[in-house]
C-alpha positions in Angstrom: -68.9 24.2 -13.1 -71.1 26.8 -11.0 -71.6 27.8 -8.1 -67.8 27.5 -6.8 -68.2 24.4 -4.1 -65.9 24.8 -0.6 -66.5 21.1 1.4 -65.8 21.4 4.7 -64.5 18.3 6.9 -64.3 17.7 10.5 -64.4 14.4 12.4 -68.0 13.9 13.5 -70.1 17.2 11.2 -71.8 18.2 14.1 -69.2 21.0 15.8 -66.5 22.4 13.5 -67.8 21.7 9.8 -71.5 22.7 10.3 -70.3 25.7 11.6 -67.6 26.9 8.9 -70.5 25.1 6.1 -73.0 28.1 7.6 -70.1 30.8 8.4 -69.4 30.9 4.6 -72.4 30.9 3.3 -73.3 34.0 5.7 -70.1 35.6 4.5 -70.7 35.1 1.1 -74.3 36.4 1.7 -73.0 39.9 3.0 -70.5 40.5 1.1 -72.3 39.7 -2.3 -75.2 41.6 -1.2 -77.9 39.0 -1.7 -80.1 36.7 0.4 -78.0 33.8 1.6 -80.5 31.5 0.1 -79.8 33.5 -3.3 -75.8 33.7 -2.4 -75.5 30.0 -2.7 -76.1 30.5 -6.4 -72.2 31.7 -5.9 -70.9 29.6 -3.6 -72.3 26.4 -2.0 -70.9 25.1 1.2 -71.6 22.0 2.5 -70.0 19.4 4.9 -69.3 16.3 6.1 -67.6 14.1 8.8 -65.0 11.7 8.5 -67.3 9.3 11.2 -70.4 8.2 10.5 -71.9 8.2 14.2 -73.6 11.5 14.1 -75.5 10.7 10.6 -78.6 12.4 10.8 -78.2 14.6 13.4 -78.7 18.5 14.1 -75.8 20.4 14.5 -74.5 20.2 18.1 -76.7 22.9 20.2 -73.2 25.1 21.7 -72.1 25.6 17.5 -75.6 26.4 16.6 -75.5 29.5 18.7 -72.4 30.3 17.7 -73.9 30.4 13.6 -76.7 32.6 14.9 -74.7 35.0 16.8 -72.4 35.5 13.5 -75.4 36.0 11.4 -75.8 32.4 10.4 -78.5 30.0 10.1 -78.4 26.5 11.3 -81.9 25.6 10.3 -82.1 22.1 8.5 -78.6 21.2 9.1 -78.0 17.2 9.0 -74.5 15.4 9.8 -73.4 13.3 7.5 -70.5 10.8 6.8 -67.8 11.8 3.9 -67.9 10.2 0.9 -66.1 9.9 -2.3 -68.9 11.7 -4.6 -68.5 14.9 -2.0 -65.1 15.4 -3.0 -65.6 15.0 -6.1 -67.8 17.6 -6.3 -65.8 20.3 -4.5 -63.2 22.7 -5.6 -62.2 23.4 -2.3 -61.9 21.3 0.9 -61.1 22.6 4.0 -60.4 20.2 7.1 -60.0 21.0 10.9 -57.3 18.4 11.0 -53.7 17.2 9.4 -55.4 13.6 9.9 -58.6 14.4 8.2 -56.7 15.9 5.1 -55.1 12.7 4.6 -58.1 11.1 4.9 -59.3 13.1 2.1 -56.3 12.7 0.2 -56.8 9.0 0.2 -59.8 9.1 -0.6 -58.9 10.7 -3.2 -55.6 11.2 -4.2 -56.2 13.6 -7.2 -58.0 16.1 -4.6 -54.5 16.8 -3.2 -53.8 20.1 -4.4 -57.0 21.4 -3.6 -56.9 20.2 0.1 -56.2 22.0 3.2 -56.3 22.3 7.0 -58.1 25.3 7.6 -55.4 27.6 8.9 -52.8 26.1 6.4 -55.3 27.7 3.9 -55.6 30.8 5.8 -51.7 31.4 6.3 -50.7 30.6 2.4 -53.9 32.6 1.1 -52.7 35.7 3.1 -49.3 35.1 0.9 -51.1 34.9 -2.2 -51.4 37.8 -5.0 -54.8 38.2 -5.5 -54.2 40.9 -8.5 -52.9 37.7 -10.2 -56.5 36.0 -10.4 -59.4 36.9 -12.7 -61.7 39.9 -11.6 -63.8 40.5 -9.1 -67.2 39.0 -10.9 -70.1 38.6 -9.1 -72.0 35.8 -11.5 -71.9 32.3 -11.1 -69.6 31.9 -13.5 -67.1 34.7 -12.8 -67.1 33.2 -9.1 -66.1 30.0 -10.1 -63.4 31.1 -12.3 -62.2 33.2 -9.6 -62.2 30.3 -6.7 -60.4 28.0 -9.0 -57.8 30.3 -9.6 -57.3 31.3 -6.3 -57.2 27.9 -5.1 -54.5 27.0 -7.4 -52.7 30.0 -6.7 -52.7 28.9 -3.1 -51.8 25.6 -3.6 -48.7 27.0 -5.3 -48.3 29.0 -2.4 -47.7 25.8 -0.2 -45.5 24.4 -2.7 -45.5 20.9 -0.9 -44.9 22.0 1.8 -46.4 20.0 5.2 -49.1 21.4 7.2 -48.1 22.2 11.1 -49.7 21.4 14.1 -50.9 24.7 15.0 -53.2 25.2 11.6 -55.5 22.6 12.9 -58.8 23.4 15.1 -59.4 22.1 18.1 -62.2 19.7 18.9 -64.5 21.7 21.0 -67.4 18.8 21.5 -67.2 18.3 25.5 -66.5 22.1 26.7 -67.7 25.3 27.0 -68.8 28.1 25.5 -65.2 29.7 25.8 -64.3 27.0 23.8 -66.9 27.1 20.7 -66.1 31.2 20.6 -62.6 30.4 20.2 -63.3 27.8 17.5 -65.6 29.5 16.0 -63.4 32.6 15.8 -60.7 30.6 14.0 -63.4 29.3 11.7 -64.7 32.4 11.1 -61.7 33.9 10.3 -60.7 31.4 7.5 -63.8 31.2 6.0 -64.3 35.7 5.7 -60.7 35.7 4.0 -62.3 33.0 1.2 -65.5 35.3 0.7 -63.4 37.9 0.7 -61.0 37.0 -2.1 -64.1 35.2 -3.9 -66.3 38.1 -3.6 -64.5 41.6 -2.4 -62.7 43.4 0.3 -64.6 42.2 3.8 -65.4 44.6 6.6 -64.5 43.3 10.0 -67.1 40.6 12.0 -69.4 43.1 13.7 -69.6 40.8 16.4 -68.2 37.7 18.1 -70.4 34.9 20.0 -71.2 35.0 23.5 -68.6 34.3 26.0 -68.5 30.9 28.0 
């Protein structure tokens, strides 16, 4: 049921998954036109790690800046550790790594076709019809329907097939700004396309973060 729920999964939720958790909701908040505290009323975004030795923690202080140069907020955040019940109540999960997909896959198995590495997501959704899906609606309920069409509509997309190496994200905890801008551009990338074919046509990032 509403608001359509996108879980995002990384290894420690302090770098990669805070940020795409706060990317989306921003996205979702422009495109839908409403504050983003409003916009999760839409979409809800949240995350987790697949470690537990960041529990309770800020998001790391290099992906925080990249949130607020994007328009993000990162105030608030807390790591956590993944667990069954967050699955559970997603309709989307998008992970950073083939590893941490399986991971969520045996967790739970039944999640399967609704689980992704973040570019594998982004590759099949730009293959996917999206006149095949239920309008453009922006009410709870409309976006829900939408998002669990589309996801199934991507999933078919894959049809099976294996994620590759190259739709993972890199790890940027340890380097440099350069780094987190790169990541974060990935990141941001996937996570517009969703809001875009949840909500609308997107316009293009007015800006990137800062360079390292």
């Amino acid at each position: 049921m509403p608001p359509f729920t996108v879980l995002h999964v990384c290894m420690g939720n302090i770098c990669r998954s805070p940020m795409a958790e706060r990317l989306l909701r921003a996205a979702v908040a422009e495109l839908s036109g409403l504050p983003q505290d409003k916009a999760e009323a839409l979409v809800h975004s949240h995350s987790a790690g697949t470690g537990g030795w960041h529990a309770g923690e800020p998001m790391h202080p290099p992906a925080a800046r990249q949130v607020r140069a994007r328009g993000g907020d990162d105030a608030g955040f807390t790591a956590r550790r993944l667990e069954p019940a967050h699955i559970d109540a997603s309709d989307l999960v998008l992970c950073a790594t083939v590893d941490q997909a399986y991971h969520v896959r045996s967790l739970r198995p039944d999640a399967a076709s609704r689980t992704f590495v973040m570019g594998e997501f982004r590759r099949f959704l730009s293959r996917t019809d999206l006149a095949d899906l239920p309008p453009v609606d922006l009410s709870p309920h409309g976006v829900h329907a939408r998002g669990v069409a589309l996801v199934a509509a991507v999933d078919k997309a894959r049809d099976g097939r294996p994620a590759r190496p190259t739709d993972e994200v890199d790890d940027p905890f340890g380097h440099g700004d350069g780094t987190y801008t790169r990541v974060a551009d990935e990141i941001e990338d996937t996570v517009r396309s969703l809001a875009a074919a949840l909500l609308g046509p997107a316009s293009p990032p007015a800006a990137r973060g800062p360079a390292g």
